[in-house]
C-alpha positions as semicolon CSV with decimal commas, in nm:
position;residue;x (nm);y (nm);z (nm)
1;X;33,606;25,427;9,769
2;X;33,650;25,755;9,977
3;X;33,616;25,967;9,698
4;X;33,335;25,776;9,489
5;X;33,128;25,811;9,847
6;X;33,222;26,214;9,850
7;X;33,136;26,243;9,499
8;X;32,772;26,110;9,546
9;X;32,741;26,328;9,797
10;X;32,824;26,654;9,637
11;X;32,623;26,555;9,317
12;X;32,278;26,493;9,506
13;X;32,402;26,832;9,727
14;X;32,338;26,990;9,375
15;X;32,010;26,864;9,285
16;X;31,649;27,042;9,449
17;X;31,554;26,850;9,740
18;X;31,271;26,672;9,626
19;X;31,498;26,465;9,387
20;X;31,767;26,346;9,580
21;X;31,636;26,054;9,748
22;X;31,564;25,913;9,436
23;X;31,947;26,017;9,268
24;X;32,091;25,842;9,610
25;X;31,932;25,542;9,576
26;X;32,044;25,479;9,212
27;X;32,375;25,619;9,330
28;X;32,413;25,345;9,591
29;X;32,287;25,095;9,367
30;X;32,594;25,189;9,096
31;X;32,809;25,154;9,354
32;X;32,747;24,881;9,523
33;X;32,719;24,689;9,174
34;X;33,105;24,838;9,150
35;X;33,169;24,736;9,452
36;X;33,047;24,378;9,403
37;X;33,301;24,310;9,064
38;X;33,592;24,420;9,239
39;X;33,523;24,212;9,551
40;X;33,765;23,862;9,466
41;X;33,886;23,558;9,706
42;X;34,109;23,588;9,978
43;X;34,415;23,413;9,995
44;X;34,615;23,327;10,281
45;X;34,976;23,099;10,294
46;X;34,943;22,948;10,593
47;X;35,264;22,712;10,635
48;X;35,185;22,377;10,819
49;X;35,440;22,091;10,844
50;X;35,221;21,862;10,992
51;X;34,949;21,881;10,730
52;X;35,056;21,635;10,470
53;X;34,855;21,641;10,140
54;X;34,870;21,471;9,784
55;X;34,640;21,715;9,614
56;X;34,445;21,984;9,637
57;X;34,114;21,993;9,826
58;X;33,817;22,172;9,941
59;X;33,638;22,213;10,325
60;X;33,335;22,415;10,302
61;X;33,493;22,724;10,074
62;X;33,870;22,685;10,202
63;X;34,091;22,509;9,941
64;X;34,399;22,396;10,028
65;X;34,673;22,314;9,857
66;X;35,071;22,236;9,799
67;X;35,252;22,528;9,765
68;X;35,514;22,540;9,506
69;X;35,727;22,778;9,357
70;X;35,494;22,883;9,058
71;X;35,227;22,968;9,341
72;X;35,508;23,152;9,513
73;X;35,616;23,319;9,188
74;X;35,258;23,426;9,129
75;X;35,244;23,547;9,462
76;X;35,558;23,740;9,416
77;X;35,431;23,877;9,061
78;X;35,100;24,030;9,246
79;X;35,268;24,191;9,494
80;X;35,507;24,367;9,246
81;X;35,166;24,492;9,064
82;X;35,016;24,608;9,338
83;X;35,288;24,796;9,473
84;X;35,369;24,932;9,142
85;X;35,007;25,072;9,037
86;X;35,014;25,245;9,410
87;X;35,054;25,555;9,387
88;X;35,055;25,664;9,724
89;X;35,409;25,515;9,800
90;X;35,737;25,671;9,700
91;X;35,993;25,447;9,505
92;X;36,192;25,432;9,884
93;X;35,841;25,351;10,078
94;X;35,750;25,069;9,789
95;X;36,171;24,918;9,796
96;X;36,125;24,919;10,175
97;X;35,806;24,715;10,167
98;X;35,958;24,470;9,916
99;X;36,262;24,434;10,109
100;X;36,005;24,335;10,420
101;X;35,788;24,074;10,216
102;X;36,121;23,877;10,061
103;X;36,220;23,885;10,481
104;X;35,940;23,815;10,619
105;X;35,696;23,629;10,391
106;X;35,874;23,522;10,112
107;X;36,237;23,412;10,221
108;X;36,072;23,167;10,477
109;X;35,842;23,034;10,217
110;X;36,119;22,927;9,994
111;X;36,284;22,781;10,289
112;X;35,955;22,573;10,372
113;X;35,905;22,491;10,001
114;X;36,270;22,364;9,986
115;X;36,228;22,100;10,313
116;X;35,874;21,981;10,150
117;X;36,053;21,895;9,786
């Protein structure tokens, strides 16, 4: 995002003044439309063992629903992409952030999965 923003800025830099309001408007305009189809759902995993449900259901735009161990192998699967398509971490930086989510996040899901089965 960073360098999209620098970008537009050098480009209109290069044009004569009296065209750059109009080349920063369109600019915006692309990226804000880039913006918008990268922009997805948040999740959260929020564990609750009072919360008893039979299916899945909706309150305003929250869904909730039962988490089981596809959902926790999907979350597991995105996690491994992301880390692996960042390039900004070292092989050590991304094994010591996996090691961290199994302890943290993912260990004590399987845990609360397990008592819920």
């Amino acid at each position: 995002m960073e360098e999209e923003v620098e970008d537009i800025i050098s480009r209109t830099l290069q044009l004569p003044r009296s065209q750059r309001q109009t080349n920063i408007e369109s600019e915006v305009n692309s990226l804000f439309a880039l913006l918008s189809r990268q922009i997805r759902d948040y999740q959260f995993i929020i564990p609750t063992s009072n919360l008893k449900i039979s299916e899945k259901f909706k309150i305003g735009n929250v869904k909730f629903e039962i988490f089981t161990q596809y959902q926790l192998q999907k979350w597991t699967e995105m996690f491994r992409d992301i880390l692996r398509n960042n390039p900004r971490y070292i092989d050590k930086q991304k094994k010591k952030f996996v090691s961290s989510i199994k302890e943290h996040s993912s260990n004590p899901l399987k845990i609360f999965h397990a008592l819920r089965s």
